[in-house]
N, C-alpha and C positions, 0 to 999 in steps of 0.2 A: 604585327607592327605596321602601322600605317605610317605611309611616306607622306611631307608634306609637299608642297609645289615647289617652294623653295629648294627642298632635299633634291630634289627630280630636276630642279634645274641645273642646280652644280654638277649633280652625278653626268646626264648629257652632257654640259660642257668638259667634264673631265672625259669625258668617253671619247667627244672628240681630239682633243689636245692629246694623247694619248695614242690615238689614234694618226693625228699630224704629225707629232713626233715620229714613228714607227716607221711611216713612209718615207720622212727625211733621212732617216736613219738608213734605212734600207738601200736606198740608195747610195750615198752616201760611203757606205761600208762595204758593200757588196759587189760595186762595180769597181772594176779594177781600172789603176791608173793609167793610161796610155794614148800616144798620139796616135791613133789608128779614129775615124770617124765611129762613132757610136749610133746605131738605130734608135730615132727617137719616135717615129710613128709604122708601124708593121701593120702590113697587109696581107690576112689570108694567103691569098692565090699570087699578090704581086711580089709577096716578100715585103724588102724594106722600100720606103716611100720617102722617108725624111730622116736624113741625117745631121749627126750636130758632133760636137766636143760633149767635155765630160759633164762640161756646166750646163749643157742644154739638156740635160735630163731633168733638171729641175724645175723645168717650166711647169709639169704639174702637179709636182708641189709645192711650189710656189702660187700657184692659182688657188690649190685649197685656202690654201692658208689664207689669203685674199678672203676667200669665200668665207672662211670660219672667222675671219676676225669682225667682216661686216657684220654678216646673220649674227653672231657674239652681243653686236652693239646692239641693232635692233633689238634682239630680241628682251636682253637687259634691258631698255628703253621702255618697251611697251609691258613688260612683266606686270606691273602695278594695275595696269587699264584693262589687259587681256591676258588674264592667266591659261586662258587654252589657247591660243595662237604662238605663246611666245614656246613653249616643249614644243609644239610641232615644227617650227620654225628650226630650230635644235636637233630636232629626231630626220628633217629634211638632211642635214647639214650632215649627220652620223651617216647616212646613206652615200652621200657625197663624199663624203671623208672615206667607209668603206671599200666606194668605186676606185678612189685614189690611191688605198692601199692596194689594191687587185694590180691599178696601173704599175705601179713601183716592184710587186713580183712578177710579173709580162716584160717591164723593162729587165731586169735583172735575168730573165727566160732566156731571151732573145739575145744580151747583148753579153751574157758566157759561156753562152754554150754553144 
């Protein structure tokens, strides 16, 4: 079964969205409600570095999603002119979105146990 480009684009976009969703989620669900300061950036050796409330965990999923929706347009944009720039463009973004999910289980590490 050959895939066409088109197929390969949705499938990446759905891989991301999928992937954005999971780290909202994640978050989201998994941290627990409370006024106590949350770690939102940890250091090896130093420990916590930067702390916030519950909603400051979302900054980076909130930046994906930034990221996914731009790369999204370009990459839509340009499909017709370059069909091999716009899936790399896509498969950059699935790496990025993976890193994000890694971020949101580290957050979730850190800030219950």
């Amino acid at each position: 079964m050959r895939i066409s480009a088109k197929q390969f684009f949705y499938v990446l976009l759905g891989l991301n969205v999928v992937m954005q969703i999971a780290s909202f989620a994640l978050v989201y669900f998994f941290i627990p409600v409370s006024n106590a300061p949350f770690i939102i950036q940890y250091r090896m050796f130093g420990g916590g570095d930067v702390f916030g409330d519950r909603w400051a965990l979302f900054i980076g999923p909130c930046t994906a999603l930034i990221i996914l929706v731009v790369n999204a347009m370009m990459a839509y944009a340009v499909f017709e002119k370059e069909r091999s720039f716009s899936p790399m463009l896509l498969g950059m973004t699935a790496v990025y979105q993976a890193l994000m999910l890694m971020y949101s289980f580290i957050l979730i590490r850190v800030n219950t146990y």
